[in-house]
mmCIF file of the N, C-alpha and C atoms, coordinates in Angstrom:
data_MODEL
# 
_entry.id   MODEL 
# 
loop_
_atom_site.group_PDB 
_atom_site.id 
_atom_site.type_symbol 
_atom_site.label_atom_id 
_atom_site.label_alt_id 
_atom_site.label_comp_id 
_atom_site.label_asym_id 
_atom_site.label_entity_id 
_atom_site.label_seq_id 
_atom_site.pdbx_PDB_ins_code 
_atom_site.Cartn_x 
_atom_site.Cartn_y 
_atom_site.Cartn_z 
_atom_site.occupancy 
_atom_site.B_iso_or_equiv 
_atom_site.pdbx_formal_charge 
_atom_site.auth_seq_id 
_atom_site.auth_comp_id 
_atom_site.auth_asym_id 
_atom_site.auth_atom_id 
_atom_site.pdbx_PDB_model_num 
ATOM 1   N N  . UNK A 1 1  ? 12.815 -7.455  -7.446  1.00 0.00 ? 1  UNK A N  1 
ATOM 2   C CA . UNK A 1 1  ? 11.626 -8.259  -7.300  1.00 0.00 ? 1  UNK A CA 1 
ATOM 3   C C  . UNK A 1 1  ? 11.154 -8.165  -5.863  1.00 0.00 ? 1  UNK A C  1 
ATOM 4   N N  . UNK A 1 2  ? 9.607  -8.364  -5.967  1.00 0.00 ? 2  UNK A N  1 
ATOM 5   C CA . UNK A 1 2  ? 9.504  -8.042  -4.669  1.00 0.00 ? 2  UNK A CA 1 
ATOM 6   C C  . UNK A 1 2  ? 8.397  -9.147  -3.808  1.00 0.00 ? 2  UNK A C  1 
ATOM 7   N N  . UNK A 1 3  ? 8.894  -10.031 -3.635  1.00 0.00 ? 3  UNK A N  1 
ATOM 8   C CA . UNK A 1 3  ? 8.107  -11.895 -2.574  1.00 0.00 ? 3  UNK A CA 1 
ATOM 9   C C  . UNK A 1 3  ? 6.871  -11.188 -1.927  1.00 0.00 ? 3  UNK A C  1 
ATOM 10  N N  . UNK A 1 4  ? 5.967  -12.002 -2.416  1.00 0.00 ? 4  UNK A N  1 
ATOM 11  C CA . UNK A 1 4  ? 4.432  -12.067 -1.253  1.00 0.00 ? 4  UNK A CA 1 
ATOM 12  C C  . UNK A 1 4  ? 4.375  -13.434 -1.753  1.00 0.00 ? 4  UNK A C  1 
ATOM 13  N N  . UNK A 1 5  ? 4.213  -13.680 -0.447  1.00 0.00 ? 5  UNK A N  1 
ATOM 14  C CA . UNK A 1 5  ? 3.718  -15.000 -0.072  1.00 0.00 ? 5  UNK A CA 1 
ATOM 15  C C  . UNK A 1 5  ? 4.424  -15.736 1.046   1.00 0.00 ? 5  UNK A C  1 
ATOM 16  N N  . UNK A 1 6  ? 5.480  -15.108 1.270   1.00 0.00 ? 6  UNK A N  1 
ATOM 17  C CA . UNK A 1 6  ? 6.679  -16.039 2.155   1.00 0.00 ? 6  UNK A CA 1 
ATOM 18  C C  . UNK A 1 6  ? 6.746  -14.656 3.699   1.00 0.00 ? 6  UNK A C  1 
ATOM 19  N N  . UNK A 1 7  ? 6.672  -15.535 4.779   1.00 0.00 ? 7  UNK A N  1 
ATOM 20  C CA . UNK A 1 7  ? 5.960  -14.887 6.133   1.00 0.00 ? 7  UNK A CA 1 
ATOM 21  C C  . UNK A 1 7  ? 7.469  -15.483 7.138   1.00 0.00 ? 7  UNK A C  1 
ATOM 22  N N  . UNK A 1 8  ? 7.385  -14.499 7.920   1.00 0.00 ? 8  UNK A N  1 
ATOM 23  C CA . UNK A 1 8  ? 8.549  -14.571 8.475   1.00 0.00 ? 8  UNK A CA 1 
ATOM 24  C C  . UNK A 1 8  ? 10.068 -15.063 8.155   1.00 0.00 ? 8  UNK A C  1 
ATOM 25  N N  . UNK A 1 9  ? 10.871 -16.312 8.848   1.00 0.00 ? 9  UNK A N  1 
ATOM 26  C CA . UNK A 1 9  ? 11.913 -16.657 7.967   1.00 0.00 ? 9  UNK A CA 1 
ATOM 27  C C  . UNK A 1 9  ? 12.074 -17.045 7.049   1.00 0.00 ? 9  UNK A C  1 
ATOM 28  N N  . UNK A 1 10 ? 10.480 -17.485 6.242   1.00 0.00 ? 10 UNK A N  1 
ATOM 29  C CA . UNK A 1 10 ? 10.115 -18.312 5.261   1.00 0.00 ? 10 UNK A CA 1 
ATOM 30  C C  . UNK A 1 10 ? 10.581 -17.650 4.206   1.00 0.00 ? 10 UNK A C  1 
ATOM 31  N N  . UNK A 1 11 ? 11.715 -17.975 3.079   1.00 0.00 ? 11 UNK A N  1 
ATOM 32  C CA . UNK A 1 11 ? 12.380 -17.367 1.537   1.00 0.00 ? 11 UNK A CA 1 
ATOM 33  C C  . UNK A 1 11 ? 11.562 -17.920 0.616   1.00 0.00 ? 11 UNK A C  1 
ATOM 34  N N  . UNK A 1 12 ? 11.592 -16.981 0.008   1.00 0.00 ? 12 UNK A N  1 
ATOM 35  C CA . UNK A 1 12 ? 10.644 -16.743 -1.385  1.00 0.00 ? 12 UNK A CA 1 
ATOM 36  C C  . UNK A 1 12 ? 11.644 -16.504 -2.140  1.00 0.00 ? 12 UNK A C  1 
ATOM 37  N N  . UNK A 1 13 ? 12.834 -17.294 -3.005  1.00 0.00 ? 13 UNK A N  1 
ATOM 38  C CA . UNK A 1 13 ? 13.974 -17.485 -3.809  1.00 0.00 ? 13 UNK A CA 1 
ATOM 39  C C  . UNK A 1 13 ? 13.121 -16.751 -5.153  1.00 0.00 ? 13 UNK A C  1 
ATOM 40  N N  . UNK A 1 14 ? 12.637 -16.044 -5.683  1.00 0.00 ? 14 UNK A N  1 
ATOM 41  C CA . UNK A 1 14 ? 12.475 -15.224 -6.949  1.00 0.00 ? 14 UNK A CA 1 
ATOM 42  C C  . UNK A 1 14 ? 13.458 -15.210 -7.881  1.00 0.00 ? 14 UNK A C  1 
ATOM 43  N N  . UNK A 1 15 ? 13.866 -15.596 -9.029  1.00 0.00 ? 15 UNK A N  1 
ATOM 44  C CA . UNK A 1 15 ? 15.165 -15.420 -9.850  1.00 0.00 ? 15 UNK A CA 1 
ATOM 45  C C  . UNK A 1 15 ? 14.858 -14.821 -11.319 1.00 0.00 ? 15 UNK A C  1 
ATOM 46  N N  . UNK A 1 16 ? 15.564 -14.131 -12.110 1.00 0.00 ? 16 UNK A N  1 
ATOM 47  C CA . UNK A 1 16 ? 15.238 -14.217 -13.523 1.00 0.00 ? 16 UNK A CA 1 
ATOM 48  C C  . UNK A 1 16 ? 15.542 -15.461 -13.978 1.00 0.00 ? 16 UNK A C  1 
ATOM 49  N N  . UNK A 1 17 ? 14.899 -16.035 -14.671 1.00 0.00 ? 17 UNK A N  1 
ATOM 50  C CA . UNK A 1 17 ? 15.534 -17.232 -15.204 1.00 0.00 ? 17 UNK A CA 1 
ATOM 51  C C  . UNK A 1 17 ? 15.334 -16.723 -17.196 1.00 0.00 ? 17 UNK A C  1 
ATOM 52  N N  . UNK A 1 18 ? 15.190 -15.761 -17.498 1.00 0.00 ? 18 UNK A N  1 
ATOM 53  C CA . UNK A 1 18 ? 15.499 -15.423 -19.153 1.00 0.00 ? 18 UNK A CA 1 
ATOM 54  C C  . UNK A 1 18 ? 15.391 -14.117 -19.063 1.00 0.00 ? 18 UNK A C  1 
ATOM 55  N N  . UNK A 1 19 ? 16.386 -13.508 -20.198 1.00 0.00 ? 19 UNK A N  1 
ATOM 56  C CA . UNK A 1 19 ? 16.071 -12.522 -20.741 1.00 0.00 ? 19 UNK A CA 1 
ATOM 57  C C  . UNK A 1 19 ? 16.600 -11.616 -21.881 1.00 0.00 ? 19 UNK A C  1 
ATOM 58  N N  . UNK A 1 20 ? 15.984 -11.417 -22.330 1.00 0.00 ? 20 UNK A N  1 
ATOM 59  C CA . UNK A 1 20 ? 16.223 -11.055 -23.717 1.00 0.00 ? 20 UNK A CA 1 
ATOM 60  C C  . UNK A 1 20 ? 15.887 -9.628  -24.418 1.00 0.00 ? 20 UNK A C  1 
ATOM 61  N N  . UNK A 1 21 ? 16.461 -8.429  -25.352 1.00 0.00 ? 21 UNK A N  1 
ATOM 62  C CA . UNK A 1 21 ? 15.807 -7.696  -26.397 1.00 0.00 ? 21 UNK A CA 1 
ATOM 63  C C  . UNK A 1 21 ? 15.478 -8.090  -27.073 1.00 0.00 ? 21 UNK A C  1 
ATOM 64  N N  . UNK A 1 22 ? 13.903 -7.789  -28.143 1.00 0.00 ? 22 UNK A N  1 
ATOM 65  C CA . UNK A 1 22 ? 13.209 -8.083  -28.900 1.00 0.00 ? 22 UNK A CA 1 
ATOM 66  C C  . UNK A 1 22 ? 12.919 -6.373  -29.898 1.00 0.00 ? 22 UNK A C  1 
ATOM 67  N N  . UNK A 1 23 ? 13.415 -6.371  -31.382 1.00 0.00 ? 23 UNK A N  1 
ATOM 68  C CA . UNK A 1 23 ? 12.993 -5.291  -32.064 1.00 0.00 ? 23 UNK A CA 1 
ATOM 69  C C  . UNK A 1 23 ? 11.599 -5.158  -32.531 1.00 0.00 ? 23 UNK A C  1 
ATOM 70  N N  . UNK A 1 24 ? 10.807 -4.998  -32.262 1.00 0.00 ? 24 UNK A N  1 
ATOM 71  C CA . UNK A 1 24 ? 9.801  -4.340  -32.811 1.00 0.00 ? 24 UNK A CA 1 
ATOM 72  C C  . UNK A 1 24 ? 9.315  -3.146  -33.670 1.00 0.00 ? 24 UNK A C  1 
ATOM 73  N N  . UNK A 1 25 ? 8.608  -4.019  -34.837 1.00 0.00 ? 25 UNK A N  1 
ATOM 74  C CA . UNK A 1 25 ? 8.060  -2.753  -36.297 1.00 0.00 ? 25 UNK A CA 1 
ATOM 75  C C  . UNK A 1 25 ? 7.107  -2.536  -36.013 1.00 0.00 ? 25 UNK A C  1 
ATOM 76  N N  . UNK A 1 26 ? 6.863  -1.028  -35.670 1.00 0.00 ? 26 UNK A N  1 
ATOM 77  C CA . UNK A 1 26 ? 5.571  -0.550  -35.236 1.00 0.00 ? 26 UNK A CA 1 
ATOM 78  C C  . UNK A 1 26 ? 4.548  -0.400  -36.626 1.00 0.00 ? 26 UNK A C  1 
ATOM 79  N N  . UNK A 1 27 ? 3.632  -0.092  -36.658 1.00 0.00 ? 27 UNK A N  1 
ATOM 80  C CA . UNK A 1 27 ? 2.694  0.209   -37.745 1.00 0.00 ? 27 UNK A CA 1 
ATOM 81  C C  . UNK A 1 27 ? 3.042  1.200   -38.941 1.00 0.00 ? 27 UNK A C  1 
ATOM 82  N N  . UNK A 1 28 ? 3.923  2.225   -38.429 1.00 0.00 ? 28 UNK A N  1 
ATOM 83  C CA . UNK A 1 28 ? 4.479  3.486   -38.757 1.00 0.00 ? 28 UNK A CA 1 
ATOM 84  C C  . UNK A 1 28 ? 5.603  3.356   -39.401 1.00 0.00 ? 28 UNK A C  1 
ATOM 85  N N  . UNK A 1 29 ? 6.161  1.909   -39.566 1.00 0.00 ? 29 UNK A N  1 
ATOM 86  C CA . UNK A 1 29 ? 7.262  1.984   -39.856 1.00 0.00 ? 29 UNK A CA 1 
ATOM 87  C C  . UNK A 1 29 ? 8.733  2.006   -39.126 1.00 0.00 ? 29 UNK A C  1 
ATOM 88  N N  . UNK A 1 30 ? 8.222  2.800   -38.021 1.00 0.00 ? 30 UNK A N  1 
ATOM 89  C CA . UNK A 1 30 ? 9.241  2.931   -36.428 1.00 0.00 ? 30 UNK A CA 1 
ATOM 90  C C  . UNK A 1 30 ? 9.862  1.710   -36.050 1.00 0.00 ? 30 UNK A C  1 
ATOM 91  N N  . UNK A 1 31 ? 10.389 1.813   -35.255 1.00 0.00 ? 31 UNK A N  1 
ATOM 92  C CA . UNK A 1 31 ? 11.366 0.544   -34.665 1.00 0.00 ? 31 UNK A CA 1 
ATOM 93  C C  . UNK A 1 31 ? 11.650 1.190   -33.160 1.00 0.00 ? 31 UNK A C  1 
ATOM 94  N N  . UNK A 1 32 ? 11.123 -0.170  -31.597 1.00 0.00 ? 32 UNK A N  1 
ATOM 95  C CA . UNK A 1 32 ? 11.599 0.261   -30.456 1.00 0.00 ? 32 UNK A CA 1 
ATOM 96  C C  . UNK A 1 32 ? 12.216 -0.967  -30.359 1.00 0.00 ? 32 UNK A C  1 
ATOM 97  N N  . UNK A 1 33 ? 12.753 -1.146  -29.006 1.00 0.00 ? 33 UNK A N  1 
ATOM 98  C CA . UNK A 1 33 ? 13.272 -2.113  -28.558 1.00 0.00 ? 33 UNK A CA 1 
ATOM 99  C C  . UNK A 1 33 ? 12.682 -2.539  -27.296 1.00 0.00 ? 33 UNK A C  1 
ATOM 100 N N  . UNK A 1 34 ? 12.645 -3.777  -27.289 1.00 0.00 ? 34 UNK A N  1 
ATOM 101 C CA . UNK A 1 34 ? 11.670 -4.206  -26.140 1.00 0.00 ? 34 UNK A CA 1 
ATOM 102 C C  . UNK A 1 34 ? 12.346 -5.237  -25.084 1.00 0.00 ? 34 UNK A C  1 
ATOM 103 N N  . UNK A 1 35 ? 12.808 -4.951  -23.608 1.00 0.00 ? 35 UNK A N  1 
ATOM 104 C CA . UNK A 1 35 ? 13.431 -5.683  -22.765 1.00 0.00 ? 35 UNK A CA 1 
ATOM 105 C C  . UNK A 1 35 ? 12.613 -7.430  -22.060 1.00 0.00 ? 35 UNK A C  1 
ATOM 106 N N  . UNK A 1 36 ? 12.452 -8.595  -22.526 1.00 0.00 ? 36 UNK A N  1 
ATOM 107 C CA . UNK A 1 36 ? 11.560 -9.459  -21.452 1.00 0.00 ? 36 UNK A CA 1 
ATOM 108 C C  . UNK A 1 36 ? 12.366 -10.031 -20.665 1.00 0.00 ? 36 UNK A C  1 
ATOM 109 N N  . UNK A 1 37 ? 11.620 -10.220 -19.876 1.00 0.00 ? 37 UNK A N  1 
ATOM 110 C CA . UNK A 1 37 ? 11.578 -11.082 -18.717 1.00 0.00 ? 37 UNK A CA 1 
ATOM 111 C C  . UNK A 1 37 ? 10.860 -12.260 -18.179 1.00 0.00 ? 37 UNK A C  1 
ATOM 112 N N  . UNK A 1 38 ? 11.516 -13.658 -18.112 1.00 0.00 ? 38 UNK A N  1 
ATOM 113 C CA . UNK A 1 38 ? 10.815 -14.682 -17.294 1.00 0.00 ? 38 UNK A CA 1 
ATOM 114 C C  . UNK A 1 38 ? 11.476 -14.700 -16.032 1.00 0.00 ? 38 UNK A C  1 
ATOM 115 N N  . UNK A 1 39 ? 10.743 -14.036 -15.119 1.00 0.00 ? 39 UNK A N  1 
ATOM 116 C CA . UNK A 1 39 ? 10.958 -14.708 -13.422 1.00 0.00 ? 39 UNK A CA 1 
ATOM 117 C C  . UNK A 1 39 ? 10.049 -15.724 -12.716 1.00 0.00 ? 39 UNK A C  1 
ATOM 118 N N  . UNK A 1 40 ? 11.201 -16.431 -12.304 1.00 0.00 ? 40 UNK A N  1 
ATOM 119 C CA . UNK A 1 40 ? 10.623 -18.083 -11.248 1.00 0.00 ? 40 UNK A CA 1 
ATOM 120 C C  . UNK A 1 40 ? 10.350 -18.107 -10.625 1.00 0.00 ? 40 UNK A C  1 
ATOM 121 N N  . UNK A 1 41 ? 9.793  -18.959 -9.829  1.00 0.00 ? 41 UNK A N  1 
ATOM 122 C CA . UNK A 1 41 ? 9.878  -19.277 -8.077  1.00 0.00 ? 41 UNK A CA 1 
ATOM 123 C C  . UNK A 1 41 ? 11.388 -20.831 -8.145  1.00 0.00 ? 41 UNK A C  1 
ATOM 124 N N  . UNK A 1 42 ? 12.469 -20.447 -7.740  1.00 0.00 ? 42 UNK A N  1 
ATOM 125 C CA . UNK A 1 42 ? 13.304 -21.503 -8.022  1.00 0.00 ? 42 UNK A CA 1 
ATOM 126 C C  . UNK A 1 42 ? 13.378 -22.310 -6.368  1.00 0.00 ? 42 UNK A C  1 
ATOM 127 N N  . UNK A 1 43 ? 12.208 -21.913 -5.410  1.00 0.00 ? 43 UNK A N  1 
ATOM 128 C CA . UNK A 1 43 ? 12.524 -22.879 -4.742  1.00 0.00 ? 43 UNK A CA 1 
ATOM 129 C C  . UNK A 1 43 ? 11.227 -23.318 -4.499  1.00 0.00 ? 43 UNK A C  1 
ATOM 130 N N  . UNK A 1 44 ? 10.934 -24.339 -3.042  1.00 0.00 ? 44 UNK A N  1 
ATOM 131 C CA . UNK A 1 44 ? 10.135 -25.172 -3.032  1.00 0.00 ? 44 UNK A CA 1 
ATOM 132 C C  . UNK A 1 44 ? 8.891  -25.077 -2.193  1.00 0.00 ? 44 UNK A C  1 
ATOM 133 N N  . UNK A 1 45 ? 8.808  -23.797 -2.042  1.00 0.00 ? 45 UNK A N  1 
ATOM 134 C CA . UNK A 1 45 ? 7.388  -23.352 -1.832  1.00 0.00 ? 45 UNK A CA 1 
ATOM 135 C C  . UNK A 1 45 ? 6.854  -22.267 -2.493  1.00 0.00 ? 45 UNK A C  1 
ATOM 136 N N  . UNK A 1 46 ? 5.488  -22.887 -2.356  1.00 0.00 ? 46 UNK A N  1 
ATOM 137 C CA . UNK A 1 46 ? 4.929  -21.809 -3.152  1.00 0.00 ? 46 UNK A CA 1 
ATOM 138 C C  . UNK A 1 46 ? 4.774  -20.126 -2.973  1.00 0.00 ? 46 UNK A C  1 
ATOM 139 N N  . UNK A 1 47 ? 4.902  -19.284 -3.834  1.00 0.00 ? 47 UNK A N  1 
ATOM 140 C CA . UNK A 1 47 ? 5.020  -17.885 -3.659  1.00 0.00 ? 47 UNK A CA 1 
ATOM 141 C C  . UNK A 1 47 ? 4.823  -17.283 -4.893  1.00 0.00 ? 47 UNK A C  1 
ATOM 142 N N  . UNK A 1 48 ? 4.522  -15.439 -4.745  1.00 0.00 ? 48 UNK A N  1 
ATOM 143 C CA . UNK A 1 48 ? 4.723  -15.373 -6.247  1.00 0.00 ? 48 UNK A CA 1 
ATOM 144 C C  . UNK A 1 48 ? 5.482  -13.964 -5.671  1.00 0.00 ? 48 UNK A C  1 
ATOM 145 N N  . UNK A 1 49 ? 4.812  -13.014 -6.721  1.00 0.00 ? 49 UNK A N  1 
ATOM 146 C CA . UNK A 1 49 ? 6.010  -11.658 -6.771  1.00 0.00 ? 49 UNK A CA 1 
ATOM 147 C C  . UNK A 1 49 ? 5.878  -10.953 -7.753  1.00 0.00 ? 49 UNK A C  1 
ATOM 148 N N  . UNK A 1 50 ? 6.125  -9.491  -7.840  1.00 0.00 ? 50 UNK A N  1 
ATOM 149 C CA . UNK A 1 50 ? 6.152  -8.637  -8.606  1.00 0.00 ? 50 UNK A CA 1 
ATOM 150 C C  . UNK A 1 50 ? 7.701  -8.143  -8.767  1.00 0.00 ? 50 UNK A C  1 
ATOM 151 N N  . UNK A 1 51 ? 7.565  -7.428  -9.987  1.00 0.00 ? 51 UNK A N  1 
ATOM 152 C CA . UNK A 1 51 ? 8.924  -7.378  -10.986 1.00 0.00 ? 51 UNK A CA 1 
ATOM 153 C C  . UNK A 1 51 ? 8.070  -5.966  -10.734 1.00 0.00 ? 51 UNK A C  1 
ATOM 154 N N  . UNK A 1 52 ? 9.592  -4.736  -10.053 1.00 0.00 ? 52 UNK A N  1 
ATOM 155 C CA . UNK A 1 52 ? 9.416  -3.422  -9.764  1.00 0.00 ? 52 UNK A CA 1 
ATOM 156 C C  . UNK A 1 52 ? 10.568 -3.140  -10.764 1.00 0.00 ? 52 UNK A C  1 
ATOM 157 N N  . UNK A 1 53 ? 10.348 -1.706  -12.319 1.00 0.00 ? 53 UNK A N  1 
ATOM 158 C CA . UNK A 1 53 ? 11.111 -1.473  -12.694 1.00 0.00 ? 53 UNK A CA 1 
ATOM 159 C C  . UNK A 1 53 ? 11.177 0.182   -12.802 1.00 0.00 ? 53 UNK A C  1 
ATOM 160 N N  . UNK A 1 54 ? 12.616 0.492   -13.018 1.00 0.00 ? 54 UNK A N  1 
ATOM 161 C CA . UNK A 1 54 ? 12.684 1.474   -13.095 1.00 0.00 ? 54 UNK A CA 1 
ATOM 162 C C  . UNK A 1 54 ? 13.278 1.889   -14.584 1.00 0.00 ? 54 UNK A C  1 
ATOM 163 N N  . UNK A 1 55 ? 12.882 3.377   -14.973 1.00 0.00 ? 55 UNK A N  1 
ATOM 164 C CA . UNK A 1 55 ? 13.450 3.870   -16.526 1.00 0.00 ? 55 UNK A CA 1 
ATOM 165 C C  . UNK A 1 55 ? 14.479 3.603   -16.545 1.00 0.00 ? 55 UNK A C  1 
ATOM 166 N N  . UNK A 1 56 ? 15.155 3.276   -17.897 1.00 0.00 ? 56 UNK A N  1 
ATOM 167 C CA . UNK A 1 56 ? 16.209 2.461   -18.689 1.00 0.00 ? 56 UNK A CA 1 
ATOM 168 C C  . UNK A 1 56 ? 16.407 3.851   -18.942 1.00 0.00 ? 56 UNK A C  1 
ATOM 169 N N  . UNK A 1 57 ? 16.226 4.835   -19.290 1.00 0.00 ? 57 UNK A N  1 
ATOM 170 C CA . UNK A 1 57 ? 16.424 6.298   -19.967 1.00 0.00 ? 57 UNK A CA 1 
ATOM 171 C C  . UNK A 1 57 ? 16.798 7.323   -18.714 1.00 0.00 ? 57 UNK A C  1 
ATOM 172 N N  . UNK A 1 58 ? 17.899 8.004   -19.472 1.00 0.00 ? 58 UNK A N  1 
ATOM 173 C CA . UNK A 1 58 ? 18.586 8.908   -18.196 1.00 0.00 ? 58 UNK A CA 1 
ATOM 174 C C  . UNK A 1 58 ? 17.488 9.955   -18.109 1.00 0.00 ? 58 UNK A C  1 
# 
């Protein structure tokens, strides 16, 4: 994860707080699997943030 909003010593605490696979039936009949994510702000200022991912596939 990656904090904007928090400026110098100021922490921007970002956490996952859920996560889960979900199967999905495509139209086709197919089946993928789908990774979510809920990330927080678990502390007490305000901030937000982006979720940087990389391929799950070798």
């Amino acid at each position: 994860m990656s904090p904007t909003g928090a400026g110098g010593g100021t922490a921007c605490p970002l956490q996952v707080t859920r996560s889960r696979y979900v199967q999905r039936i495509n139209p086709d009949g197919t089946s993928q699997r789908q990774y979510l994510l809920t990330v927080g702000n678990v502390g007490q200022l305000p901030c937000a943030g982006t979720v940087l991912l990389g391929s799950l596939t070798p």
